[in-house]
C-alpha positions as CSV (number, residue, x, y, z in Angstrom):
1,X,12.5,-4.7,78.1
2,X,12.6,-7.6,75.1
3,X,10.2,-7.2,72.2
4,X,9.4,-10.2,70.4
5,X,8.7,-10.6,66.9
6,X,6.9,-13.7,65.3
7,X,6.6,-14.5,61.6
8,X,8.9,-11.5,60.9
9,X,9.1,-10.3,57.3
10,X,11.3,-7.4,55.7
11,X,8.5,-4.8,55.8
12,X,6.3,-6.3,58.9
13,X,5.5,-8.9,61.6
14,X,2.4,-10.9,62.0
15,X,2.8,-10.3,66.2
16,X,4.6,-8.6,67.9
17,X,5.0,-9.0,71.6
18,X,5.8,-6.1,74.4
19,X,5.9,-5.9,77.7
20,X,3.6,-8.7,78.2
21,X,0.9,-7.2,75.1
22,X,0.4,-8.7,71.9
23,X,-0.1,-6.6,69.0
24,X,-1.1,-7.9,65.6
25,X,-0.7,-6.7,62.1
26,X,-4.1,-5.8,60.2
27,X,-5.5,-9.1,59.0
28,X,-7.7,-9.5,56.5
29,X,-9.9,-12.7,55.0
30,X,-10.8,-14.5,52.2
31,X,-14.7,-14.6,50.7
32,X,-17.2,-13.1,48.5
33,X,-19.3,-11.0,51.7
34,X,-18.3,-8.9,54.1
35,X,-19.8,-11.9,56.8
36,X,-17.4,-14.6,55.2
37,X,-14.4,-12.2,55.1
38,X,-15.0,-11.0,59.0
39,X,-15.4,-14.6,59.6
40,X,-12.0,-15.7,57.8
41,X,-10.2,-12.9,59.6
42,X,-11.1,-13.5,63.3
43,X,-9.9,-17.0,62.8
44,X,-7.0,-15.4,61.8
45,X,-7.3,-13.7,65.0
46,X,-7.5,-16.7,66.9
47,X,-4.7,-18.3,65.7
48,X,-2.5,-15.6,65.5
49,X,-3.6,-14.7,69.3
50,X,-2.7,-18.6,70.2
51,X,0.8,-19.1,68.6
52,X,1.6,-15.8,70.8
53,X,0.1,-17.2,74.0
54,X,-3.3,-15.0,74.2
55,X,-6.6,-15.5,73.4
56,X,-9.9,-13.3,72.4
57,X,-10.8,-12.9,76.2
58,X,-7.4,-10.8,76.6
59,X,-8.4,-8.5,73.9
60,X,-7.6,-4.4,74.7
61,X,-8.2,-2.6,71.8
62,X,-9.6,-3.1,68.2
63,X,-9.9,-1.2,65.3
64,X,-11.9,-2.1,62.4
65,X,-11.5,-0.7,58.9
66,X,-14.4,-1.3,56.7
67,X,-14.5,-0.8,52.9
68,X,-18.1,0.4,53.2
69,X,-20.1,1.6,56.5
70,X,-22.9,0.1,55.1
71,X,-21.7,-3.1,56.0
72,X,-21.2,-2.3,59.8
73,X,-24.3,-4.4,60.5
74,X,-23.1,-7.0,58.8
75,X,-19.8,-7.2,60.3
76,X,-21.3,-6.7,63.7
77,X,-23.1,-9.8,63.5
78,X,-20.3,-11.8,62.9
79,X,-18.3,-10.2,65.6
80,X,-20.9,-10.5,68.6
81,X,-21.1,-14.1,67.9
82,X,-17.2,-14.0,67.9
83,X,-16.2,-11.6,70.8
84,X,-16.3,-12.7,74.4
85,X,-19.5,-10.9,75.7
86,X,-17.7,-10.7,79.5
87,X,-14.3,-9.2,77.9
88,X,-14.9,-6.8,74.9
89,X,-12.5,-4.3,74.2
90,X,-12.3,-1.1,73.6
91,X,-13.2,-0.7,69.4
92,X,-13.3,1.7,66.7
93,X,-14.5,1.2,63.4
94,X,-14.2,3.4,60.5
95,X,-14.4,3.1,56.4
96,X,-11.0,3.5,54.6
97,X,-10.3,2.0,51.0
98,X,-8.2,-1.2,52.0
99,X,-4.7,-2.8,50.3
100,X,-7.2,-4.5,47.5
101,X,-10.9,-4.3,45.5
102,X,-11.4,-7.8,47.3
103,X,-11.4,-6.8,50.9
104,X,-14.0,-5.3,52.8
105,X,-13.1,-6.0,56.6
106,X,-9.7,-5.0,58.2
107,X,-9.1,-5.6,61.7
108,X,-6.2,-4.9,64.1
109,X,-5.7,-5.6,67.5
110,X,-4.1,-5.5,70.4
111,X,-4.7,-7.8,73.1
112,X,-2.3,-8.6,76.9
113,X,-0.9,-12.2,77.3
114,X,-2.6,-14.8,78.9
C-alpha cells in the first residue's frame, strides 16, 4: 500500500493520501472574525481537497478546534452554507488555544477520493 505525500515539508504535509483517503493538515485562515477566518479556511479546504483529487461531498470526518465556544454559532453559519447538506461528515468540535493570538478556527479533515 503507497502513501502519497503532497506539498511535503520537514515537519509536515499539506495532504496526504492512503489507501484511496485524503487526509489534510489543520488549516487555518486569514481575517479579523471568526466568519472571515472559517471562510478563508474552507477555501483552503477546497483547494487542497482538489489538487488531491477529492472534493467536499467526499468528506468522512472533521474536527474543528475553536479558540472560543462562543463562537460555535458563528462558525456554524459559515459551515452550513459551505458543507454539502446530502454528504456531511461525521464532526467534532472543541475549544483548544491554537498555534497563534490571530486564529480562532482550526479545521482538519479527512475526506475518501473521488
Amino acid at each position: 500500500m503507497s502513501i502519497r505525500r503532497i506539498d511535503a515539508g520537514p515537519r509536515m504535509s499539506d495532504i496526504v493520501i492512503h489507501n484511496n483517503t485524503v487526509y489534510l493538515a489543520g488549516q487555518v485562515g486569514e481575517g479579523a472574525t471568526v466568519a472571515e477566518q472559517t471562510k478563508d479556511t474552507l477555501a483552503k479546504i477546497d483547494a487542497l481537497l482538489a489538487k488531491a483529487g477529492s472534493s467536499k461531498s467526499k468528506l468522512l470526518q472533521t474536527i474543528i478546534w475553536l479558540d472560543d465556544m462562543a463562537n460555535f454559532g458563528e462558525m456554524n453559519a459559515v459551515w452550513d452554507a459551505w458543507v454539502d447538506p446530502a454528504n456531511t461528515p461525521a464532526r467534532a468540535t472543541g475549544e483548544a488555544k491554537l498555534a497563534a493570538p490571530k486564529y480562532k478556527v482550526e479545521i482538519i479533515v479527512v475526506a475518501a477520493l473521488d
